[in-house]
Z-matrix of the N, CA and C atoms (Angstrom, degrees):
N
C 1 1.443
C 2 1.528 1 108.55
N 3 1.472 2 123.11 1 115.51
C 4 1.233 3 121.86 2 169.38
C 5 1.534 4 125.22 3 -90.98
N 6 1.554 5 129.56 4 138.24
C 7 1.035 6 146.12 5 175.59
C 8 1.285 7 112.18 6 -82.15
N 9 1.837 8 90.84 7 123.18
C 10 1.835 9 78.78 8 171.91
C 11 1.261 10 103.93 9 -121.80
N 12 1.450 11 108.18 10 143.56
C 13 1.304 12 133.90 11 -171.16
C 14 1.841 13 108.71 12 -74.80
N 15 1.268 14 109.74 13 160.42
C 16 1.127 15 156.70 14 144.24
C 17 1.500 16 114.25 15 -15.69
N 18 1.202 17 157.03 16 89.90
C 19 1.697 18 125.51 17 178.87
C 20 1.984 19 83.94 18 -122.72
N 21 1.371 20 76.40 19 141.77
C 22 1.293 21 98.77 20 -176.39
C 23 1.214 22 127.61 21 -83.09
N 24 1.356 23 128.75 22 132.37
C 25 1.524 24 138.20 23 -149.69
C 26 1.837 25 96.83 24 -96.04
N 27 1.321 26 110.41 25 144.10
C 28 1.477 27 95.56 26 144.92
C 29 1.977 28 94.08 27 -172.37
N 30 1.270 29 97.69 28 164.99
C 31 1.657 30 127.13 29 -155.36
C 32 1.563 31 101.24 30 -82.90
N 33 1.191 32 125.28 31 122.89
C 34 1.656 33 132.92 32 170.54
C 35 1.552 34 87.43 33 -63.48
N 36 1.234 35 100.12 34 137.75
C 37 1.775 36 117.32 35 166.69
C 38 1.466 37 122.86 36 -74.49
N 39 1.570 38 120.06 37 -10.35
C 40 1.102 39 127.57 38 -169.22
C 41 1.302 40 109.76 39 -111.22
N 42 1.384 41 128.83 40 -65.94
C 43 1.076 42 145.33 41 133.86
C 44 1.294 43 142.15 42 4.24
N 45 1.765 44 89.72 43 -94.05
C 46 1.565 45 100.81 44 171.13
C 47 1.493 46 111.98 45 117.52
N 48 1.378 47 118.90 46 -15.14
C 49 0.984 48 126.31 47 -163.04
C 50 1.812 49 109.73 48 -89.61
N 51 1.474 50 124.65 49 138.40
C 52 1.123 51 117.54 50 -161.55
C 53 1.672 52 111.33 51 -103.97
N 54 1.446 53 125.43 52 143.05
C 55 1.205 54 113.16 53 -154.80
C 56 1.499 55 99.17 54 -157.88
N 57 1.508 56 116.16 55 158.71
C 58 1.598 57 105.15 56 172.06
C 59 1.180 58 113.37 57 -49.74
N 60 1.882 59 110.49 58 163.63
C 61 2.023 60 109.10 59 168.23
C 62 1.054 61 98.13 60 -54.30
N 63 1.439 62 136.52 61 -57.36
C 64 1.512 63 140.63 62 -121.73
C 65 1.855 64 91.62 63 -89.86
N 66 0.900 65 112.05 64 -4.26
C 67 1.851 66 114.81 65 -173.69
C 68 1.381 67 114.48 66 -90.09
N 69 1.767 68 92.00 67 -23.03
C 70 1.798 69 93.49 68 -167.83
C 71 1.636 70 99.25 69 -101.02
N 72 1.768 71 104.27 70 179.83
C 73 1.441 72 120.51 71 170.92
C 74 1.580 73 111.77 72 -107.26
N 75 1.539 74 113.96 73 86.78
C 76 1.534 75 109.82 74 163.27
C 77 1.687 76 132.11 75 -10.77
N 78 1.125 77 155.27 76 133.65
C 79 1.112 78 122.58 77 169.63
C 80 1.853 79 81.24 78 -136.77
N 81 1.142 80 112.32 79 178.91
C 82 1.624 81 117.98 80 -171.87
C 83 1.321 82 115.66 81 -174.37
N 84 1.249 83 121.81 82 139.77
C 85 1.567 84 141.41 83 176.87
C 86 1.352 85 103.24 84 -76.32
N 87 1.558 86 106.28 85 111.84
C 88 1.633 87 108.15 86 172.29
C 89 1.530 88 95.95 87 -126.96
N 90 1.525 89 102.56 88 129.50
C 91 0.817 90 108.12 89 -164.70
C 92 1.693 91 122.80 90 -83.17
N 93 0.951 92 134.60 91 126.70
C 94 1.595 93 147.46 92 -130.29
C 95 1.387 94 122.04 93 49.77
N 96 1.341 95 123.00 94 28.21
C 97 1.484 96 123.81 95 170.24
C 98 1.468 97 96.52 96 -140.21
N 99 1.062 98 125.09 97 5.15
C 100 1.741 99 130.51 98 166.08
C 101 1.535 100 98.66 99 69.21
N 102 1.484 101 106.94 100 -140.94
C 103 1.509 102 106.55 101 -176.60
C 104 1.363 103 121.21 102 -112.27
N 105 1.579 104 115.61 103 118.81
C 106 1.195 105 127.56 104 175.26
C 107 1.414 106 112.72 105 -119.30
N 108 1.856 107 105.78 106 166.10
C 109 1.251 108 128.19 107 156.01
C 110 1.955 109 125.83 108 -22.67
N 111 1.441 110 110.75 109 122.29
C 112 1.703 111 89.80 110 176.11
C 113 1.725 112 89.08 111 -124.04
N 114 1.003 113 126.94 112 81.63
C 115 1.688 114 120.21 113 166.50
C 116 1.222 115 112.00 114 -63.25
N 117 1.410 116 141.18 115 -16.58
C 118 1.156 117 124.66 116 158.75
C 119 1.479 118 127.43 117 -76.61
N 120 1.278 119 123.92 118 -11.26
C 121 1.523 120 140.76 119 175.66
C 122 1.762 121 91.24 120 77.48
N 123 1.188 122 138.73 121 34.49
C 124 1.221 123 116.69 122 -154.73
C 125 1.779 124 102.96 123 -138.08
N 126 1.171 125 107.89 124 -14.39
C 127 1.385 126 125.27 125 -156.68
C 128 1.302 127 104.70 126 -76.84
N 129 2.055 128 129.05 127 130.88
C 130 1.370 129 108.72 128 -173.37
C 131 1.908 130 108.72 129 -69.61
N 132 1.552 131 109.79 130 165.56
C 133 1.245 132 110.51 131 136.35
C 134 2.121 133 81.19 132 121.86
N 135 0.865 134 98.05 133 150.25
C 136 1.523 135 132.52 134 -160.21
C 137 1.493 136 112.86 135 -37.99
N 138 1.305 137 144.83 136 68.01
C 139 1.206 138 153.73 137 -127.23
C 140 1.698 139 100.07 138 -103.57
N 141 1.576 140 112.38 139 143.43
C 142 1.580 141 105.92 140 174.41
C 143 1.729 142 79.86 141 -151.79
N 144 1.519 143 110.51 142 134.79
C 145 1.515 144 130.45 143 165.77
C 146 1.679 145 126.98 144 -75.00
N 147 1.119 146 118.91 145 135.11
C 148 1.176 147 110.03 146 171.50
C 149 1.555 148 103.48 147 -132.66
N 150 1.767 149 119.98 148 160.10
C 151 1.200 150 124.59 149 -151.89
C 152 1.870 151 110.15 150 -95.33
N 153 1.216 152 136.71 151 163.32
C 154 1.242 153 128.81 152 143.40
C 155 1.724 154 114.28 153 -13.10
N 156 1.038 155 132.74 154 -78.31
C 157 1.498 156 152.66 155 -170.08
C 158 1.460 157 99.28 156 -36.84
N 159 1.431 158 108.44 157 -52.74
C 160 1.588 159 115.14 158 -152.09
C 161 1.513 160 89.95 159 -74.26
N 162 1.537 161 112.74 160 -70.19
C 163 1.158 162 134.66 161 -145.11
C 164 2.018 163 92.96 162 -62.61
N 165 1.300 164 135.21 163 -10.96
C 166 1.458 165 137.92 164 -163.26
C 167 1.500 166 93.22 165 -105.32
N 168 1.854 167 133.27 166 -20.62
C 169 1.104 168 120.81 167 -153.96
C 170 1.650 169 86.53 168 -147.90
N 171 1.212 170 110.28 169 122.92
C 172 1.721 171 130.91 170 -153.43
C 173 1.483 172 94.10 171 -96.49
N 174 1.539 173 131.68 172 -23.07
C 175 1.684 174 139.39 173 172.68
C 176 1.800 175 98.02 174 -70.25
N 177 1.334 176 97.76 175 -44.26
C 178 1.853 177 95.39 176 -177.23
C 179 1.485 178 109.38 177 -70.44
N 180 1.267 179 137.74 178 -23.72
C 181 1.331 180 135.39 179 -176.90
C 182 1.857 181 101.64 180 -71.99
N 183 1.525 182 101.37 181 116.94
C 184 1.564 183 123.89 182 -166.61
C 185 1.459 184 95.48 183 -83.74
N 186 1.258 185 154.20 184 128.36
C 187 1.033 186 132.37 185 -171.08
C 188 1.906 187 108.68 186 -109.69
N 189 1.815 188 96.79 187 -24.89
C 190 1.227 189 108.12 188 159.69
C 191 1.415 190 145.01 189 -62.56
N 192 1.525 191 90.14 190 -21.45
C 193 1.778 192 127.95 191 167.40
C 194 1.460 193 125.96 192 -45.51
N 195 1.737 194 88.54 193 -58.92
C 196 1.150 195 111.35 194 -145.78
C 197 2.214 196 91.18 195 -103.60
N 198 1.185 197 99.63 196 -32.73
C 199 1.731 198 97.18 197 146.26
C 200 1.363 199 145.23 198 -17.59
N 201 1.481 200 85.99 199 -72.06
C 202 1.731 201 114.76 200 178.18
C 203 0.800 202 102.09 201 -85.90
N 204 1.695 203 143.44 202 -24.76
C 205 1.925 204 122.47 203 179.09
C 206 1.446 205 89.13 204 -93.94
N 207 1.091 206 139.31 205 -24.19
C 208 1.988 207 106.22 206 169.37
C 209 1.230 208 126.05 207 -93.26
N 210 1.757 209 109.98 208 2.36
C 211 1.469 210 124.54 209 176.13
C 212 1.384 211 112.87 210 45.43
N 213 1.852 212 111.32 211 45.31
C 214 1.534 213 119.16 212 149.85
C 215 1.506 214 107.28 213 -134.60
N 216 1.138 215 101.76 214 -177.74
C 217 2.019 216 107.94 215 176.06
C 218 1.521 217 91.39 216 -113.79
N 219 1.616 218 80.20 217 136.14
C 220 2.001 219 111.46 218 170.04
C 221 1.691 220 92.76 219 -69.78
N 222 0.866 221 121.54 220 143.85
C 223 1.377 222 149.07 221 122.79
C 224 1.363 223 124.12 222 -49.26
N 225 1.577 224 142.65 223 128.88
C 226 1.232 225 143.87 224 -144.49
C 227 1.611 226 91.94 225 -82.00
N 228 1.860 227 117.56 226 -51.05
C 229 1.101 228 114.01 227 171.30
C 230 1.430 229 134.17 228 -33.18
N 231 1.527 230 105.03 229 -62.31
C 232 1.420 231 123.12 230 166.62
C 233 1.713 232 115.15 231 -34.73
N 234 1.402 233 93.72 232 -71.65
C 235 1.780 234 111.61 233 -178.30
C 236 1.446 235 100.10 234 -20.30
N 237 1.726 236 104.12 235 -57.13
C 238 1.576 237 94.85 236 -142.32
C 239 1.914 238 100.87 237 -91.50
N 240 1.486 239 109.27 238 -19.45
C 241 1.442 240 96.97 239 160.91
C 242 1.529 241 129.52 240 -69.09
N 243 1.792 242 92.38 241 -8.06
C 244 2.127 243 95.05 242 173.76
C 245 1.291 244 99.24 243 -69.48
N 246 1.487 245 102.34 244 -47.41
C 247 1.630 246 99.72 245 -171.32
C 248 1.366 247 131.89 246 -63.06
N 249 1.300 248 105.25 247 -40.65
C 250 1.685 249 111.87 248 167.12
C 251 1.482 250 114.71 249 -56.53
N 252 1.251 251 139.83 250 -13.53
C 253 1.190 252 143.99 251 -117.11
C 254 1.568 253 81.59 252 -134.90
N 255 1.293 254 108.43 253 -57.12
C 256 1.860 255 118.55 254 -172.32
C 257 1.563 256 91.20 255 -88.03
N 258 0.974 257 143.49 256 7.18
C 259 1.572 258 116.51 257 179.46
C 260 1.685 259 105.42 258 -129.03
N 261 1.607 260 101.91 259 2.88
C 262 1.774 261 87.17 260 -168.23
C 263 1.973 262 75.20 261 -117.71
């Protein structure tokens, strides 16, 4: 008899839209490297998801969004290497 597990839900920050973990792109507040990429889902420090949709279309990336769910301020520098980063 096999058990099936659990897959864990969580909310695009931009969006809104709710989706498996394994669907979204981690992103996380490290602190003195601002906010980067976590493709391993594993990395410490204050994590908020964003979806396929967002991360393909650089107008959908909320920047005010994504602010308030890691409860620091982007840096203009930062911003625009998130953005290059999710759109290329």
């Amino acid at each position: 008899m096999s058990v099936l597990r659990r897959v864990p839900q969580r909310t695009c920050v931009s969006c809104g839209v709710k989706t498996d973990k394994r669907e979204l792109l981690r992103l996380v507040s490290v602190p003195g490297d601002g906010v980067v990429a976590d493709l391993t889902g594993k990395k410490n420090g204050r994590g908020a998801y964003l979806c396929m949709l967002c991360r393909s279309a650089s107008k959908c990336l909320r920047r005010d969004r994504l602010e308030y769910a890691l409860r620091i301020k982007i840096d203009e520098d930062n911003w625009q290497a998130l953005v290059g980063a999710m759109t290329s």
